[in-house]
C-alpha positions as CSV (number, residue, x, y, z in Angstrom):
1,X,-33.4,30.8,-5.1
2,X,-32.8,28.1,-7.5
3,X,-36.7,26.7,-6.9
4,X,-37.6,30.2,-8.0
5,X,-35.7,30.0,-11.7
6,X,-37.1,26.6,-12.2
7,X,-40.8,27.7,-11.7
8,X,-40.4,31.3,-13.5
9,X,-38.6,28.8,-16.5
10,X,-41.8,26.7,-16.7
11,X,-44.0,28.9,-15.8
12,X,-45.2,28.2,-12.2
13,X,-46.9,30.5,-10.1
14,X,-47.0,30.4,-6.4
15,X,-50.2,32.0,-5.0
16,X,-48.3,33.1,-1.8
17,X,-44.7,33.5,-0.8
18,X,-43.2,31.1,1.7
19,X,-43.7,32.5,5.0
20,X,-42.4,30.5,7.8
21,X,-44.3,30.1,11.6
22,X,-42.1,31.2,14.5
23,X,-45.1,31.7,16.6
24,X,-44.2,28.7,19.0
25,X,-41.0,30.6,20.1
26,X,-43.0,33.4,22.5
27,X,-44.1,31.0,25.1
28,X,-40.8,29.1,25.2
29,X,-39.0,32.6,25.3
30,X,-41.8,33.2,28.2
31,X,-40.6,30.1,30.0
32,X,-37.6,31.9,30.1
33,X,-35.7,29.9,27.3
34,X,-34.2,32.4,25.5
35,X,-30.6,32.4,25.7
36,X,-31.5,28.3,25.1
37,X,-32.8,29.1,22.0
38,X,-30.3,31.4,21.0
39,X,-27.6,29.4,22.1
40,X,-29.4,26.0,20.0
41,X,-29.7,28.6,17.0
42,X,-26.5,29.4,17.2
43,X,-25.0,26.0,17.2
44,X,-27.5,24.9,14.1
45,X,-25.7,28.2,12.4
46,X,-21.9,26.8,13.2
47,X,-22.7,23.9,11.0
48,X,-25.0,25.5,8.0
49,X,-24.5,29.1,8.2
50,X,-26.7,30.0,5.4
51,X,-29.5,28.2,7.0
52,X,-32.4,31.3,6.3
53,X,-35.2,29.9,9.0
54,X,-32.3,29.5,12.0
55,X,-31.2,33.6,11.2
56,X,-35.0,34.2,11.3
57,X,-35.4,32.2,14.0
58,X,-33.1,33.8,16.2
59,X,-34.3,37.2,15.1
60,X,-37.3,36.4,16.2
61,X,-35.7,35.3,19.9
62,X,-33.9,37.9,19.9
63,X,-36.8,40.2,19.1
64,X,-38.7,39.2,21.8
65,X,-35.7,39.4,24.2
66,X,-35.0,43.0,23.3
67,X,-31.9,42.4,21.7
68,X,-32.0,44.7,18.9
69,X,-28.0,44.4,18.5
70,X,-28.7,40.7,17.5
71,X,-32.0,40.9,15.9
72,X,-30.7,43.5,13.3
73,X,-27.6,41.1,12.9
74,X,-30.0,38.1,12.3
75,X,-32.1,39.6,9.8
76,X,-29.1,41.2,7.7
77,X,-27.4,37.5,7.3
78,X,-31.1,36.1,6.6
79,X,-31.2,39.1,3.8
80,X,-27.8,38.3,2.6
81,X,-29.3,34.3,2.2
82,X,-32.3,35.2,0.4
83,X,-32.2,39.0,-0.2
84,X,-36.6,38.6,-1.9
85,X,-38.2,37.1,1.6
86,X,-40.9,39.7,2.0
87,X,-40.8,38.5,5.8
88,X,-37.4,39.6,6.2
89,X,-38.0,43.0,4.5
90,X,-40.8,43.2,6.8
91,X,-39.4,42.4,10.0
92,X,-36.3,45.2,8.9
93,X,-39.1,47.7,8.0
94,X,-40.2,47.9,11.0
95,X,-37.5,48.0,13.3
96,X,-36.4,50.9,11.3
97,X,-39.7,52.5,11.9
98,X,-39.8,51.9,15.7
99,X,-36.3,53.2,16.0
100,X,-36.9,56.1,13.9
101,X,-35.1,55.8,10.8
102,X,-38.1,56.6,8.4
103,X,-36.6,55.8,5.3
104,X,-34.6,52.9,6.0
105,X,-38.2,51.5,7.3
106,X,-40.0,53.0,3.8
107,X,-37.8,51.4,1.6
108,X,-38.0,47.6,3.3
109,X,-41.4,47.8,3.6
110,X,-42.1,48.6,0.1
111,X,-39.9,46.1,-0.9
112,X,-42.0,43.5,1.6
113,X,-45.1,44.6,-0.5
114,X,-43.7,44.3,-4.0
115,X,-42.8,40.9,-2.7
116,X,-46.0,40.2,-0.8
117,X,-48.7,42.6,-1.8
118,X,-50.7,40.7,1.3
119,X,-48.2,41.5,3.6
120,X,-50.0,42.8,7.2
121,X,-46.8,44.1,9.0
122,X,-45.6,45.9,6.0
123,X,-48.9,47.4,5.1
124,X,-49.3,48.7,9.0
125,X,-46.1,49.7,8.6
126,X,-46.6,52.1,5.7
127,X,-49.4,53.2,6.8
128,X,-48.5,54.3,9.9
129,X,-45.3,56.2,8.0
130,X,-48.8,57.9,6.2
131,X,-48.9,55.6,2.5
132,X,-52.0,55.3,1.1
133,X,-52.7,51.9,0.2
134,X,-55.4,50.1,-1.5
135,X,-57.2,47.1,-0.1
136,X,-54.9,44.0,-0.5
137,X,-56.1,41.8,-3.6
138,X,-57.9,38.5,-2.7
139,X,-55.3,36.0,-4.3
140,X,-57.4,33.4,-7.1
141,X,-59.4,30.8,-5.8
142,X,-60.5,32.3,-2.5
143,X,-63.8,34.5,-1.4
């Protein structure tokens, strides 16, 4: 994105890539809140469609609802906002995997860990698909 040119332009370095925190969605999805959050998401979307975190967001819902058919729709228009979010890459990798299409899951994954070389999901990911990968580096500044 835009932040992005300005910091490669003068030279800034980010020691980790944005990741966002959607963990607070699986117990209101437990509460049986889903389609509430779907429908809130969806609302958000009407008025700022390229809003990344609401498409994430609702991928994640829909995720946990089982709605692959809208998952896989979130995560595309997420990718078509910011097409270098390692989650995003990620979270396509390995829905690919777990429905079976090997190489579709491969090449988002190792796209999630050019992005993210700390990546968990992708690196369980490719390792289940049998890549060999080496210990994830300890970014700067931490034991």
């Amino acid at each position: 994105g835009p932040n992005a040119a300005l910091a490669e332009q003068h030279g800034f370095r980010l020691l980790r890539p944005t990741r966002f925190q959607f963990e607070y969605l699986g117990p209101l999805v437990a509460q049986g809140r889903g389609g509430e959050l779907l429908a809130e998401a969806q609302r958000l979307l009407a008025l700022a469609p390229d809003n990344e975190e609401a498409h994430l967001a609702s991928a994640a819902v829909a995720s946990q609802l089982g709605r692959r058919d809208l998952e896989r729709a979130a995560l595309n228009a997420a990718l078509a906002i910011e097409p270098d979010r390692a989650l995003t890459h990620s979270a396509l990798g390995l829905m690919a995997f777990h429905q079976g299409e090997l190489e579709e899951a491969r090449r988002h994954l190792r796209r999630s860990l050019e992005l993210d070389p700390q990546d968990p999901s992708a690196r369980w990911g490719l390792e289940q698909l049998g890549e060999k990968l080496p210990p994830p580096a300890t970014p700067p500044g931490h034991p």
